[in-house]
C-alpha positions as CSV (number, residue, x, y, z in Angstrom):
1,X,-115.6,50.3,144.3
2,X,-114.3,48.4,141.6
3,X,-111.3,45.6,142.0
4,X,-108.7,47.8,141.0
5,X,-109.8,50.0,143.8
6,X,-110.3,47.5,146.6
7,X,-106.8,45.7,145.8
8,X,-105.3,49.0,146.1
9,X,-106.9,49.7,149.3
10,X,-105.3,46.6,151.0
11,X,-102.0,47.0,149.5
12,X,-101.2,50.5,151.0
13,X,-102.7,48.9,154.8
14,X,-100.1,46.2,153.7
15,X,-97.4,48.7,153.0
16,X,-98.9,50.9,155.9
17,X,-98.1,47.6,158.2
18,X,-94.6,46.6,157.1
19,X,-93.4,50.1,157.9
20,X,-95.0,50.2,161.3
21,X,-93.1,47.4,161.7
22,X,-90.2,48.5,160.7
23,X,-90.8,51.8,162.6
24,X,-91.8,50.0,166.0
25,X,-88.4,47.7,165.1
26,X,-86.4,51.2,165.0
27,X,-87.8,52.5,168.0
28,X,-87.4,49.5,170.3
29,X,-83.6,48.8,169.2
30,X,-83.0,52.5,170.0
31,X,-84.7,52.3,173.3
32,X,-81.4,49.2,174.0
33,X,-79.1,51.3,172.7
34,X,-80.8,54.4,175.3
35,X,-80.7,51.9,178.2
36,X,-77.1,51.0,177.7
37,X,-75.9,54.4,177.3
38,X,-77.7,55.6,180.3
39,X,-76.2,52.8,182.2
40,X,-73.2,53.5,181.3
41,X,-73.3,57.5,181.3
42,X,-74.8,57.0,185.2
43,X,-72.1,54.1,186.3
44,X,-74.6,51.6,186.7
45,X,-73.6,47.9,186.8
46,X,-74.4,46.0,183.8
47,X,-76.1,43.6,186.3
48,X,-78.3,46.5,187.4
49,X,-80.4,46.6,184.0
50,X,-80.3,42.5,182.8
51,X,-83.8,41.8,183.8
52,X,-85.4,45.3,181.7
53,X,-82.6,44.8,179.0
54,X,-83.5,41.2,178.4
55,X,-87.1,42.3,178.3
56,X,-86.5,45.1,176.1
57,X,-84.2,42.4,173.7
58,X,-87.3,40.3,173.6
59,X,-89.5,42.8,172.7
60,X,-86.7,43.2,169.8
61,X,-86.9,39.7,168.4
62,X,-90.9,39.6,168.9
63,X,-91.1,42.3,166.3
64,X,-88.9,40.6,164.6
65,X,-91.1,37.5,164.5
66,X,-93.7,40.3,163.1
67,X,-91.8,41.3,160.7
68,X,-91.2,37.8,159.2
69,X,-95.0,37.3,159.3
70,X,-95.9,40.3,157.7
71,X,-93.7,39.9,154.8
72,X,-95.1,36.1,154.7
73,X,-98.2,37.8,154.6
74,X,-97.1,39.5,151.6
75,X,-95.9,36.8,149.8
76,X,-99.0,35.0,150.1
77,X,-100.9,37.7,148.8
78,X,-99.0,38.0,145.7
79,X,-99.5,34.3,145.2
80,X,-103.6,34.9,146.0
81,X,-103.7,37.3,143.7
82,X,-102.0,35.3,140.6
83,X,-103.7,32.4,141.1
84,X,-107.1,34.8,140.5
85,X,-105.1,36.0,137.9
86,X,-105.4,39.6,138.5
87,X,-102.5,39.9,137.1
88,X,-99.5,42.1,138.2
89,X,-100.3,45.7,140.5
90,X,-97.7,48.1,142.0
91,X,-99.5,50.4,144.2
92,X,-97.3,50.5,146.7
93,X,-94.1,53.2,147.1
94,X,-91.4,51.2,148.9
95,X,-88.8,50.0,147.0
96,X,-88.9,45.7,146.4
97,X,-86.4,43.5,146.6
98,X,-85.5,43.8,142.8
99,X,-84.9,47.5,143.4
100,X,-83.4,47.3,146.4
101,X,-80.3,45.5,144.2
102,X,-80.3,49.0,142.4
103,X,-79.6,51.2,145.8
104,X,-77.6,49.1,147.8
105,X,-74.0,51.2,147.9
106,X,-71.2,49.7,145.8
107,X,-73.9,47.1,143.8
108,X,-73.1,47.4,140.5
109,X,-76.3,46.7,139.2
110,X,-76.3,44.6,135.9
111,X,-79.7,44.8,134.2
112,X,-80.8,41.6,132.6
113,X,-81.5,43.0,129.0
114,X,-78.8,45.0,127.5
115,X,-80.1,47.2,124.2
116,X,-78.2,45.8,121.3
């Protein structure tokens, strides 16, 4: 395999990894929203369900904690990879940062170099 190859390689697991993430993120905050609705749709007392709630909520800000680390992660890897000057790749398909500015409803996007 050649670089080009191998760098791709690790930046879809990379990609791969931030959306499990973000998937296991989804799935745990509707498994909250499940447990207060069932609480509520059988008349439980709130006091009923603290201890799995709170356990539940943790679970929440512990993929959270993931989350931060794997876009760390990230980051560093685009610094590794300049400082070996690889130069620039874009292998993955999720939108970055500088295109999320483009999506986000009621953004008017202003692009930095206008044709003249």
């Amino acid at each position: 395999m050649d670089r080009t190859e191998v760098v791709t390689g690790i930046a879809n697991e990379l990609y791969a990894t931030e959306l499990a993430v973000d998937d296991a993120i989804s799935h745990a905050a509707a498994m909250v929203q499940a447990l207060i609705a069932g609480r509520n749709e059988l008349s439980i007392s709130a006091i009923a369900g603290t201890a799995s709630q709170t356990k539940a909520m943790e679970t929440l800000a512990a993929l959270s904690a993931a989350r931060e680390a794997i876009v760390s992660c990230h980051e560093e890897m685009q610094k590794d990879h300049r400082r070996m000057g690889w130069g620039t790749y874009a292998a993955g398909t999720r939108d970055k940062p500088s295109d999320l500015d483009k999506l986000l409803p009621g953004n008017h996007y202003q692009p930095h170099l206008r044709a003249v």
